[in-house]
C-alpha positions as CSV (number, residue, x, y, z in Angstrom):
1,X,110.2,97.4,85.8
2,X,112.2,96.2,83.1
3,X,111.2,93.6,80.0
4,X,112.7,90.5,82.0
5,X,110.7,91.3,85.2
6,X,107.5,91.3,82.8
7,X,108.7,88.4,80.9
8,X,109.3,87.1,83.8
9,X,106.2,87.0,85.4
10,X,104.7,86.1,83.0
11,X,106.4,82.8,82.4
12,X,106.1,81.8,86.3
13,X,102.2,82.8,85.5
14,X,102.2,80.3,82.4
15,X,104.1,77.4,84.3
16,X,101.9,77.6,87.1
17,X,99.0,76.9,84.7
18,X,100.6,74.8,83.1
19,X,101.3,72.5,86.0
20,X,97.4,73.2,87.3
21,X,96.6,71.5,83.8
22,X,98.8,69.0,83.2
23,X,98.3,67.6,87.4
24,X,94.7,68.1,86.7
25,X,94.4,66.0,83.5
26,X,97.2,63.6,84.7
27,X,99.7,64.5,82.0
28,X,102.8,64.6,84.0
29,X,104.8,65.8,81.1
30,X,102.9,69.0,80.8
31,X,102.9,69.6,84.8
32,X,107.0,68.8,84.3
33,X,107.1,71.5,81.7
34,X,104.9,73.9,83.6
35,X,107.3,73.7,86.8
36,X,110.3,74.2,84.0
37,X,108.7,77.5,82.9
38,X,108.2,78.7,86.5
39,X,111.9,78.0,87.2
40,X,113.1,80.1,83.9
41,X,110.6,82.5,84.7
42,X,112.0,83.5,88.1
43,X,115.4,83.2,87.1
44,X,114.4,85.8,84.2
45,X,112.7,87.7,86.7
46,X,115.4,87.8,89.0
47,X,118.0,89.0,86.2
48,X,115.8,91.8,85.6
49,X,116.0,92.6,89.5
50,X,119.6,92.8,89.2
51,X,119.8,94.3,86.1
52,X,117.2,97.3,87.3
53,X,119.2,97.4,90.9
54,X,122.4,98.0,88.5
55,X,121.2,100.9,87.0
56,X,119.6,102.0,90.2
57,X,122.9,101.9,92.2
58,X,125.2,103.5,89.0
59,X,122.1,106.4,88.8
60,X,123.1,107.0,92.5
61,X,127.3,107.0,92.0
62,X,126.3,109.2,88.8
63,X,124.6,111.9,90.9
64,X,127.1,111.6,93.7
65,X,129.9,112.4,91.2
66,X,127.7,114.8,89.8
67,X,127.7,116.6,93.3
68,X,130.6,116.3,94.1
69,X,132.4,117.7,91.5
70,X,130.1,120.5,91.5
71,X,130.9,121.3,95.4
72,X,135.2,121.2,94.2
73,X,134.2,123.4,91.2
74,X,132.6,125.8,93.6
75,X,135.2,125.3,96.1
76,X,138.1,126.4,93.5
77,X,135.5,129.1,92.5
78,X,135.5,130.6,96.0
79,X,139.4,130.0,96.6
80,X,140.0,132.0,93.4
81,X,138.0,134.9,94.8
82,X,139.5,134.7,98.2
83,X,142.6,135.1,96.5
84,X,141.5,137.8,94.2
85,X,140.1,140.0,96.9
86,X,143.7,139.7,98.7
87,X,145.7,140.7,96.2
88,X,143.4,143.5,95.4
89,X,143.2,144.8,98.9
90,X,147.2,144.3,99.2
91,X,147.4,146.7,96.3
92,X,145.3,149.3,97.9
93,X,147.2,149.1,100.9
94,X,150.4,149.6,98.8
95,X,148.6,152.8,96.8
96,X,147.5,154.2,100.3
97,X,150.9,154.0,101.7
98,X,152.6,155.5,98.7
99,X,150.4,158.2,98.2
């Protein structure tokens, strides 16, 4: 959970008392302002859910390119070997035959 999830919160938690209060006392005003509050506060909260799915979703493309070039480093690795080992055994064909 990131600060403007808390923050958040915590202004749709204010608001909400706010308008509790101000409907309760008959002070429109502060009910008005208390509504206000829980309107910032759940566009701030819902900032912060984007903002955490963001770095959810680029964590994920992170470790997938991660993985991935891992599996073509291994994949060259392997190739080179393959190629190695055939050259190698082409030249101990070639000694056998010329000995």
């Amino acid at each position: 959970m990131n600060k403007d999830q808390v923050s958040g919160k915590a202004d749709q938690v204010i608001g909400k008392v706010k308008q509790k209060v101000g409907e309760g006392v008959g002070n429109q005003h502060l009910a008005n302002q208390g509504v206000a509050d829980q309107v910032k506060g759940a566009v701030k909260e819902t900032w912060g859910n984007v903002k955490d799915d963001a770095e959810k979703t680029s964590d994920a493309h992170r470790r997938d390119s991660e993985a991935h070039a891992n599996h073509a480093r291994e994949h060259v690795s392997d190739k080179v070997q393959d190629v190695k080992n055939s050259v190698n055994k082409k030249i101990d064909e070639h000694k056998r035959h010329s000995a």
